[in-house]
C-alpha positions as CSV (number, residue, x, y, z in Angstrom):
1,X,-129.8,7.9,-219.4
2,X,-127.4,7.5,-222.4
3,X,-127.7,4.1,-224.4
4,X,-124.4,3.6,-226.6
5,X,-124.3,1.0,-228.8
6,X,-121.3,-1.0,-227.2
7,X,-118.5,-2.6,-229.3
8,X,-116.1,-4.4,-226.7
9,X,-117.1,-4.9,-223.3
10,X,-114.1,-3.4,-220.9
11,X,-112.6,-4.0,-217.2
12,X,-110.8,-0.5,-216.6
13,X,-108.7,0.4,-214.0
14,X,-107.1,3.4,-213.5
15,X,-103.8,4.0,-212.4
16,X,-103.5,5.5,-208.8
17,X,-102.2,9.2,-208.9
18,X,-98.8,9.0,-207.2
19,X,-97.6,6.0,-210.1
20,X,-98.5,8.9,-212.4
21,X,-101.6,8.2,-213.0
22,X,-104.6,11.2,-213.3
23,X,-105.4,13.5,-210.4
24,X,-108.9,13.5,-210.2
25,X,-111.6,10.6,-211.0
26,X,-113.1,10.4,-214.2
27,X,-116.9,12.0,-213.5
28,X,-120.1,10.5,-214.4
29,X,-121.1,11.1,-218.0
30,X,-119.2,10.6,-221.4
31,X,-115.8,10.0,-221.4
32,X,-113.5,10.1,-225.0
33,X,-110.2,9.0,-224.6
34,X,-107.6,6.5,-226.6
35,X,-107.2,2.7,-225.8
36,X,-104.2,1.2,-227.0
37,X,-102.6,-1.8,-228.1
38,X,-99.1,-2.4,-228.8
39,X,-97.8,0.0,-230.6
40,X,-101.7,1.2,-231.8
41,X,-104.4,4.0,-230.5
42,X,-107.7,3.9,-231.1
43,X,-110.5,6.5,-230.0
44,X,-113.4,5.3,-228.2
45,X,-115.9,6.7,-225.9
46,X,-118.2,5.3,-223.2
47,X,-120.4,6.6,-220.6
48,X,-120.4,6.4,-216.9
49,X,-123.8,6.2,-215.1
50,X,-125.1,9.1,-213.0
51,X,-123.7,9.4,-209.4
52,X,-121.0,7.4,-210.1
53,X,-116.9,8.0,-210.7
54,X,-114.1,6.3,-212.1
55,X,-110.9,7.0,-209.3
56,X,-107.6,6.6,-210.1
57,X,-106.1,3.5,-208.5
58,X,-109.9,2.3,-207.4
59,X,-111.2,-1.2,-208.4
60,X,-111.7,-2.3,-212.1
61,X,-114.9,-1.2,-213.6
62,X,-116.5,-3.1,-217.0
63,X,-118.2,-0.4,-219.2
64,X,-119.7,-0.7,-222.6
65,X,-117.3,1.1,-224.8
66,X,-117.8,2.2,-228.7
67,X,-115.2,2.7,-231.1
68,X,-115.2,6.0,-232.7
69,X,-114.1,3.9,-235.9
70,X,-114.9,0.7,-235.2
71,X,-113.8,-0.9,-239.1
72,X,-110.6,0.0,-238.3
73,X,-110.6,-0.5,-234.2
74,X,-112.5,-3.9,-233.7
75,X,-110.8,-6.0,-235.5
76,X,-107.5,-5.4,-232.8
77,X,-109.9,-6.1,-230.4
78,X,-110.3,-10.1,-229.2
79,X,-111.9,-11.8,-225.6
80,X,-109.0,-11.7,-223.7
81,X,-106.7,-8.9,-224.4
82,X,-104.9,-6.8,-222.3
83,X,-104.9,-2.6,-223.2
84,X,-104.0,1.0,-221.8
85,X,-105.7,3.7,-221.5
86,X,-103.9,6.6,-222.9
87,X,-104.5,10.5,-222.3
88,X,-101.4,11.8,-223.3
89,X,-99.7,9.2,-221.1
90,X,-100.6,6.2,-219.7
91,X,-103.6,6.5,-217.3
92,X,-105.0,3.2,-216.9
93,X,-105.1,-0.5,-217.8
94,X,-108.1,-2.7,-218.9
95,X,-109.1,-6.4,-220.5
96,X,-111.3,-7.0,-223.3
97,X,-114.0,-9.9,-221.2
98,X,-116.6,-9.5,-224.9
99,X,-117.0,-8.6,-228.3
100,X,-119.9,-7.5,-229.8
101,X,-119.7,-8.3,-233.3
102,X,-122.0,-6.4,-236.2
């Protein structure tokens, strides 16, 4: 088991496939991809337990996720915001439930 130290707590959901959303679920393990908000990107990572998938168009999943800069990420990043996920288009959708503050 992976332990990441977790900067925001996230809800994701992914879009379903036919509103052009990804074709296949997003696998167990460690997922890097781009969250954004407004008009900014920031890279983060976060890890999906074994035996378990994130589907397109399933229900809303809260994961850990780290910042891959977090100086420059975090502070966009308040209890209550809405995001996208982002993998070269828009894939997904989430909201920020915690911080975790250094």
């Amino acid at each position: 088991m992976i332990i990441i130290k977790a900067h925001i707590i996230a809800e994701l959901k992914l879009l379903p496939t036919e509103a052009d959303g990804r074709l296949s679920s997003i696998a167990a393990g460690e997922y890097r991809g781009v969250l954004g908000i407004g008009s900014e990107y920031f890279s983060v990572r976060w890890f999906i337990s074994e035996n378990e998938t994130l589907e397109p168009g399933g229900r809303a999943r809260t994961f850990g996720v780290q910042f891959l800069f977090p100086e420059t990420s975090l502070p966009n990043f308040r209890v209550g915001d809405s995001f996208t996920v982002w993998e070269g288009k828009t894939i997904g959708s989430g909201r920020v439930p915690a911080v975790h503050h250094e």
